[in-house]
C-alpha positions as CSV (number, residue, x, y, z in Angstrom):
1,X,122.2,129.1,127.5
2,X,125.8,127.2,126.4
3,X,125.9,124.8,123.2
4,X,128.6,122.8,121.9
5,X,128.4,121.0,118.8
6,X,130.1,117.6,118.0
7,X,130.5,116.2,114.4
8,X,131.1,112.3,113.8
9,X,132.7,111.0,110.5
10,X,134.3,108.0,109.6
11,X,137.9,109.3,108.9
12,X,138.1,111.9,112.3
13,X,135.5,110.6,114.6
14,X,134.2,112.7,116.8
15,X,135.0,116.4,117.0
16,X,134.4,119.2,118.9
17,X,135.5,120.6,122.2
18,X,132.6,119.4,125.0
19,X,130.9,121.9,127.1
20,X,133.0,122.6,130.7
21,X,130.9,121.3,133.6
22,X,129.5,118.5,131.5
23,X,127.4,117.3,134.3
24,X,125.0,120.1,133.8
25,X,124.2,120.0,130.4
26,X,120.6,118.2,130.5
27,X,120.1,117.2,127.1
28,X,121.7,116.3,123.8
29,X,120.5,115.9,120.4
30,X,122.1,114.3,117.5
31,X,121.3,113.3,114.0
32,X,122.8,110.6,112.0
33,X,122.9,108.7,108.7
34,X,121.0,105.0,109.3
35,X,123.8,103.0,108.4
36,X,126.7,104.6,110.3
37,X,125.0,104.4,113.8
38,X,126.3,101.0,114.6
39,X,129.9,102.2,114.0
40,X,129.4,105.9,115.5
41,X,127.3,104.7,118.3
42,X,126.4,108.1,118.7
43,X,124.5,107.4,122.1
44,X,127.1,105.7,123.9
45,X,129.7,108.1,123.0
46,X,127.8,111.6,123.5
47,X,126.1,109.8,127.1
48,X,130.4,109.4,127.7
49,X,131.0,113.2,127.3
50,X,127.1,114.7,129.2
51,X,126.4,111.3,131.5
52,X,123.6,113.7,133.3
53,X,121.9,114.2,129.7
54,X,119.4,112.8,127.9
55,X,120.3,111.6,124.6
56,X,117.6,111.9,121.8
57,X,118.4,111.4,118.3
58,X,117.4,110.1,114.6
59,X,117.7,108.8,111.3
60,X,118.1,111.0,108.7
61,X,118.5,112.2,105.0
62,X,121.2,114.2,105.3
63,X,122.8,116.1,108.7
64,X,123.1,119.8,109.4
65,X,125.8,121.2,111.1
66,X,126.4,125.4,111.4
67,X,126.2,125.7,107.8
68,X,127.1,122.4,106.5
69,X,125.3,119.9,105.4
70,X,126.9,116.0,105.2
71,X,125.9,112.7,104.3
72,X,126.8,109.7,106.3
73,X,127.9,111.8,109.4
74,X,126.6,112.4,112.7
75,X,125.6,116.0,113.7
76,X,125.4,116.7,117.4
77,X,124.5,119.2,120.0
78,X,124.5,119.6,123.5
79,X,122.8,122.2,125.9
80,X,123.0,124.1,128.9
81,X,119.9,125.7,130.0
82,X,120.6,128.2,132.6
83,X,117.5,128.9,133.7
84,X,115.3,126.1,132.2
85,X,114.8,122.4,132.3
86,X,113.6,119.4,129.9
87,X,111.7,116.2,130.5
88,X,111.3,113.9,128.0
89,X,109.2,111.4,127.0
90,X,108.8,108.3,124.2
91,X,106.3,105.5,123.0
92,X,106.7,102.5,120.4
93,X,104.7,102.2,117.2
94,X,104.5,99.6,115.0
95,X,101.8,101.4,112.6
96,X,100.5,104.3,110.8
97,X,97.2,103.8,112.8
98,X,98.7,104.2,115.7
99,X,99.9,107.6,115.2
100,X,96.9,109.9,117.0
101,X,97.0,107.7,120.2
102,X,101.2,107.4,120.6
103,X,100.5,111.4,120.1
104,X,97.8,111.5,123.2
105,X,100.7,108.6,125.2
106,X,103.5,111.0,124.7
107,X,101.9,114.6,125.7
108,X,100.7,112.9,128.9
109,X,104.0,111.6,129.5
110,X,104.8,115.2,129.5
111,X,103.9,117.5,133.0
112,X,102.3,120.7,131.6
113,X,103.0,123.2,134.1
114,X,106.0,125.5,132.8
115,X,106.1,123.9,129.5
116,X,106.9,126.3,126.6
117,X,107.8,124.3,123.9
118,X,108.2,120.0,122.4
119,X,109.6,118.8,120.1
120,X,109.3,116.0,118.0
121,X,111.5,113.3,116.7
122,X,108.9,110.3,115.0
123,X,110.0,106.7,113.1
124,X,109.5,108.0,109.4
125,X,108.3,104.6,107.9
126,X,105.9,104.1,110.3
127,X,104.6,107.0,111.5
128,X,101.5,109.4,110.2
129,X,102.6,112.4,111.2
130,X,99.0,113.9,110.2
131,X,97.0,112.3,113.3
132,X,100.1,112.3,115.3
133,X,100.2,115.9,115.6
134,X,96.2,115.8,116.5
135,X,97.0,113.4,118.9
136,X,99.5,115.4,120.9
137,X,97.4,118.4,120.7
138,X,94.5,116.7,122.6
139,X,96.2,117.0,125.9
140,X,99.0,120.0,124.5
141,X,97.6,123.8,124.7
142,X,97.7,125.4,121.9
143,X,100.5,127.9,124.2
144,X,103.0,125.2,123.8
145,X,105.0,125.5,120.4
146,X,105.1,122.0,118.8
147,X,107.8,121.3,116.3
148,X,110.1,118.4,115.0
149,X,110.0,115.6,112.0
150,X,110.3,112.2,110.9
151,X,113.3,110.7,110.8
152,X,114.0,109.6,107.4
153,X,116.8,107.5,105.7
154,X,118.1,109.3,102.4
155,X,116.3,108.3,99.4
156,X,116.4,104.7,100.4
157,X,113.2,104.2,101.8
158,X,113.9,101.3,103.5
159,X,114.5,102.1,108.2
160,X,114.1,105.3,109.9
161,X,115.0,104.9,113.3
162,X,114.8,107.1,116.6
163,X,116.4,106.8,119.6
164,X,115.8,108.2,123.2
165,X,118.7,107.6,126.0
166,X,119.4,104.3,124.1
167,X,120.4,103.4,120.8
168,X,118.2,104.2,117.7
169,X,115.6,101.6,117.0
170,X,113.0,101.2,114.5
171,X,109.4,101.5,116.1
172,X,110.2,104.8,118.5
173,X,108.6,108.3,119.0
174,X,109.9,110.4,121.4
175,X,109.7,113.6,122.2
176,X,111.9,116.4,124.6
177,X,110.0,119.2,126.4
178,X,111.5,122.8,127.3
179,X,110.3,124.5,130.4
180,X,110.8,127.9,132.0
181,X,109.5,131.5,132.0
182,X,112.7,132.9,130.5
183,X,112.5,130.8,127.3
184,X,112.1,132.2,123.9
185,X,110.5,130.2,121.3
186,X,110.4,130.9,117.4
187,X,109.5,128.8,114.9
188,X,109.4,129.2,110.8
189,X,108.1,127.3,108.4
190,X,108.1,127.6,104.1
191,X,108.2,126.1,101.2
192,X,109.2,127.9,97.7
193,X,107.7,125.2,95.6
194,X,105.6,126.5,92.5
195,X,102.4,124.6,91.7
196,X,101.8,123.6,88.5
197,X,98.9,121.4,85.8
198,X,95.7,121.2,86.4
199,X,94.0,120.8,89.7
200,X,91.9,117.1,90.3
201,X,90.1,116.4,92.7
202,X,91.1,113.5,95.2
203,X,88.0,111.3,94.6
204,X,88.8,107.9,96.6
205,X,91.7,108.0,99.5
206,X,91.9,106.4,103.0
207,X,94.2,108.3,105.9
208,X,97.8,108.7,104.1
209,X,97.0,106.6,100.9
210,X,95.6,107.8,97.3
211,X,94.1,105.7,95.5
212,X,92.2,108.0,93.0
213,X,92.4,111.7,91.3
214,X,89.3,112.4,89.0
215,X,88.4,109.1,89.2
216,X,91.5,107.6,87.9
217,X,94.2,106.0,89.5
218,X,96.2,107.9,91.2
219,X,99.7,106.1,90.4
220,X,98.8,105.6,86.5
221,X,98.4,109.4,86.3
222,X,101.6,110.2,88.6
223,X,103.7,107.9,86.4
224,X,102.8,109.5,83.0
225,X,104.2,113.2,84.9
226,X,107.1,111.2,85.8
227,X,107.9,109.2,82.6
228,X,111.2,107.7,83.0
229,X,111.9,108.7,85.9
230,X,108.6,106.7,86.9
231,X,110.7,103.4,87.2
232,X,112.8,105.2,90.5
233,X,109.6,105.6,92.9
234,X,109.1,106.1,95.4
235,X,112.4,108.7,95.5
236,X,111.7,110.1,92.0
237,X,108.8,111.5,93.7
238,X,110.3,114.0,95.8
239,X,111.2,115.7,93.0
240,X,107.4,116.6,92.1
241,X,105.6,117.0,95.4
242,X,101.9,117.4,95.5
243,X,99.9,120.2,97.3
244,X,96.6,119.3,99.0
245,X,93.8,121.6,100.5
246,X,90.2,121.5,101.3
247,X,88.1,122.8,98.4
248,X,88.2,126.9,98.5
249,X,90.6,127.0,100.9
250,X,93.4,128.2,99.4
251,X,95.3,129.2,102.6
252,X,95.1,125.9,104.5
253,X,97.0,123.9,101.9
254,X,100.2,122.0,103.2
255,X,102.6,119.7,100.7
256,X,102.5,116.2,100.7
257,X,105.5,114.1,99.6
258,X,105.8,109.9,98.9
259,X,106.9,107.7,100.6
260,X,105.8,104.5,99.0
261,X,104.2,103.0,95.9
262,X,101.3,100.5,96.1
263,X,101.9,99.0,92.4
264,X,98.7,96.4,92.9
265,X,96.3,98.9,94.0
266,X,97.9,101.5,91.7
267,X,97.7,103.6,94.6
268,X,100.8,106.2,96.6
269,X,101.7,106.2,99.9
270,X,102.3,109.2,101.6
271,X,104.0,110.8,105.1
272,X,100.5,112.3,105.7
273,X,97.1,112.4,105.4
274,X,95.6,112.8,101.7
275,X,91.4,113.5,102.0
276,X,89.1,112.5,100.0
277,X,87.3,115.6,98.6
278,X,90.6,117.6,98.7
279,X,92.0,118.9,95.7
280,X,95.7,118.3,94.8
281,X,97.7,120.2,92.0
282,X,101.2,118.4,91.3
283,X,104.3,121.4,92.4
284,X,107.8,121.8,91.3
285,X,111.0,123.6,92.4
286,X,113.3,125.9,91.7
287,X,116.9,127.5,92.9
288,X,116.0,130.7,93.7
289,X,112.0,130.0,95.2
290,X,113.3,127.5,97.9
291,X,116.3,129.6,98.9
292,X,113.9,132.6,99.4
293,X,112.0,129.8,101.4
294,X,114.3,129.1,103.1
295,X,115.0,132.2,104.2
296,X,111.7,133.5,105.1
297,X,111.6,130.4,107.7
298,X,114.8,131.7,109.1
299,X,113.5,135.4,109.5
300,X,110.2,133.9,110.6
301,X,111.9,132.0,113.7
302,X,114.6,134.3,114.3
303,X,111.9,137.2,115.4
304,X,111.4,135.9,118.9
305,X,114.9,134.8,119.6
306,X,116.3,138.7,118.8
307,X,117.1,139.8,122.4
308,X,118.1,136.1,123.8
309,X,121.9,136.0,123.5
310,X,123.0,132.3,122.4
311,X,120.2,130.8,120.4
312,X,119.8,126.8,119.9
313,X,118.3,126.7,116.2
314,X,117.0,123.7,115.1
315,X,116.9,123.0,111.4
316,X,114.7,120.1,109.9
317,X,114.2,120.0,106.1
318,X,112.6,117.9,103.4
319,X,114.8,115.3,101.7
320,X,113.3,115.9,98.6
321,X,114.6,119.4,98.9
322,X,118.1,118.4,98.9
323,X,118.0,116.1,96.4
324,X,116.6,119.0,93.9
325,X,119.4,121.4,94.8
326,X,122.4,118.9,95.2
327,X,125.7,120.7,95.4
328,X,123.2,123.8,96.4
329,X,121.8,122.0,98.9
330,X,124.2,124.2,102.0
331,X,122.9,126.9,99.7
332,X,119.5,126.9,102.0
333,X,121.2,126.3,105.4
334,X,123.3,129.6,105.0
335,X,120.3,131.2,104.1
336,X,118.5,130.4,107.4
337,X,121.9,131.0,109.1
338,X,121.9,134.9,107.6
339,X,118.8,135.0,108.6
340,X,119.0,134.1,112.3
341,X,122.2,135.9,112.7
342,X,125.7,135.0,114.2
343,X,123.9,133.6,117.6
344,X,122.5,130.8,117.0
345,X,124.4,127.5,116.9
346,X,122.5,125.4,114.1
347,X,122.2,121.7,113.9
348,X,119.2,120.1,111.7
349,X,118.2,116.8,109.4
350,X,116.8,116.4,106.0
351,X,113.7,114.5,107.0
352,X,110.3,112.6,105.5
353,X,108.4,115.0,107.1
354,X,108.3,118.2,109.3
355,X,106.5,119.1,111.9
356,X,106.1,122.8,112.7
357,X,102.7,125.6,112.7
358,X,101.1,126.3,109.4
359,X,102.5,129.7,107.9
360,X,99.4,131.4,107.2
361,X,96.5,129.7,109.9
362,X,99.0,129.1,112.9
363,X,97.7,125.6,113.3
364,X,100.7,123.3,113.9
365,X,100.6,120.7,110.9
366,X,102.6,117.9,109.4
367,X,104.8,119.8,106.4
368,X,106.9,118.0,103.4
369,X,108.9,119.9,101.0
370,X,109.2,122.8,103.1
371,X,112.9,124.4,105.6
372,X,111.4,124.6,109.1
373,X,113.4,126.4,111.7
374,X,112.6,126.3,115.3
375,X,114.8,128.7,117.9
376,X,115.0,128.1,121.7
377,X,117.0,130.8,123.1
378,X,116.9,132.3,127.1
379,X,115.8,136.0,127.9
């Protein structure tokens, strides 16, 4: 495997030295700040440097670079697989309820012989990344490692976009496959948050909205956690995440993060699905629990990739993550990066949502909050 990695900004352009024989580098991925890809035009000038590659990219909250991490960039990557090969594969959304059957449209876009690994790159606003994942695992075996996140948009709330050999649009899902007997695939996934107040029980909700926690409205009883800070929601919220899990089951429960308010219906709109009959416990964060996190995902991923050389390692994190540490926020990234060790070339987002298997059942889900880390390396 041969990477090269680009990096866009608005004072240099773009940087980095492109792979020699550019022609057979089969796919790049890049991720970019939602208002600077009209002036980057980060799919016209990587298709320039790799014209036999696909180009796949997204919005995001923040871009991931080795062990930087920059706002209003582009972060890009190219790759050579020497003894593998990618298809890939998108569908248009214009809804939520959409999500499970643009799942099922994008894994039969996909041939299954020989495929090893997908990953995911989903319109954050309009996406529930809950049934999506179902959706792609109807036709995907459960052999094939499924990873990837919503594009997001800082804590602006307002476009994610995606784009797929073309520029990045609102309304896309696409997804790149990885095929080939000498891959190896490692994926991590963790949080770090702490959980804390009582636990209610999620008494009236409908896919990825809540309308009610012990019976009372769900945003009322958000906004007197929040206090002040209740007048900036949606983004305040990704400061206090929730945690959801089926009753007695503490080991299935995944983090759930905001994405919109419903002020009318008093009711908050989420990147995922929030069940009725679920409990939910509010969680907080702190320094040192998320860059242990953070870590662990890294050591988690970097287990199958040991003996594979040069290792593509694909960061995507929560934006409500970087917006708790701040300055910190590269903090995490070198964390993963000592993890994975000096192999791997690293490139990432700070997303609305990641996609990646569930730390303790192995079942892939849709994550918030949490550093996921997925490494595709060659034997």
């Amino acid at each position: 495997m041969r990477i090269a990695q680009h990096h866009w900004t608005a004072t240099e352009g773009w940087s980095g030295a492109p792979l020699d024989a550019a022609d057979s580098v089969q796919l790049v991925l890049y991720f970019a700040a939602s208002n600077v890809t009209a002036e980057a035009c980060p799919e016209q000038a990587l298709k320039a440097l790799y014209p036999a590659a696909h180009i796949l990219g997204g919005t995001t909250g923040g871009e991931i670079l080795g062990i930087e991490v920059d706002d209003e960039t582009v972060a890009a990557v190219a790759v050579h697989l020497e003894h593998g090969t990618v298809q890939v594969v998108q569908a248009r959304i214009s809804g939520p309820e959409q999500s499970h059957a643009v799942g099922e449209q994008l894994a039969h876009g996909l041939p299954l012989e020989g495929l090893r690994s997908v990953f995911v790159l989903a319109d954050g606003m309009l996406t529930n990344g809950s049934t999506l994942i179902p959706g792609l695992r109807t036709v995907l075996p459960e052999s094939v490692a499924l990873t990837g996140g919503l594009a997001g948009d800082g804590a602006r709330f307002q476009r994610t976009l995606v784009g797929l050999d073309g520029p990045a649009e609102s309304g896309v899902v696409a997804a790149v496959g990885f095929y080939g007997e000498r891959l190896t695939i490692g994926c991590g996934s963790v949080g770090g948050w702490e959980r804390f107040g009582p636990e209610r029980a999620i008494t009236k909700s409908s896919a990825n909205i809540l309308y009610e926690l012990d019976g009372e409205p769900a945003l009322d009883l958000y906004k007197r956690y929040l206090g002040e800070e209740a007048a900036n929601l949606p983004s305040s919220a990704l400061f206090f995440p929730l945690t959801v899990r089926p009753p007695r089951d503490e080991k299935s429960a995944v983090v759930r993060t905001i994405v919109g308010v419903d002020e009318d219906a008093k009711a908050m709109i989420f990147a995922g699905d929030i069940p009725t009959g679920y409990v939910a416990q509010l969680m907080r964060g702190n320094f040192e629990e998320l860059m242990d996190g953070a870590g662990r995902a890294g050591t988690a991923a970097a287990v199958a990739s040991a003996n594979s050389g040069t290792t593509l390692a694909l960061l995507v994190s929560c934006i409500g993550r970087k917006l708790l540490l701040g300055q910190s926020t590269c903090d995490e990234v070198e964390a993963v990066a000592e993890a994975l060790g000096p192999n791997a070339a690293i490139a990432g987002f700070y997303s609305y949502g990641e996609i990646a298997p569930h730390g303790f059942t192995g079942r892939c889900e849709l994550h918030n909050q949490t550093m996921t880390v997925t490494t595709i390396g060659e034997a």
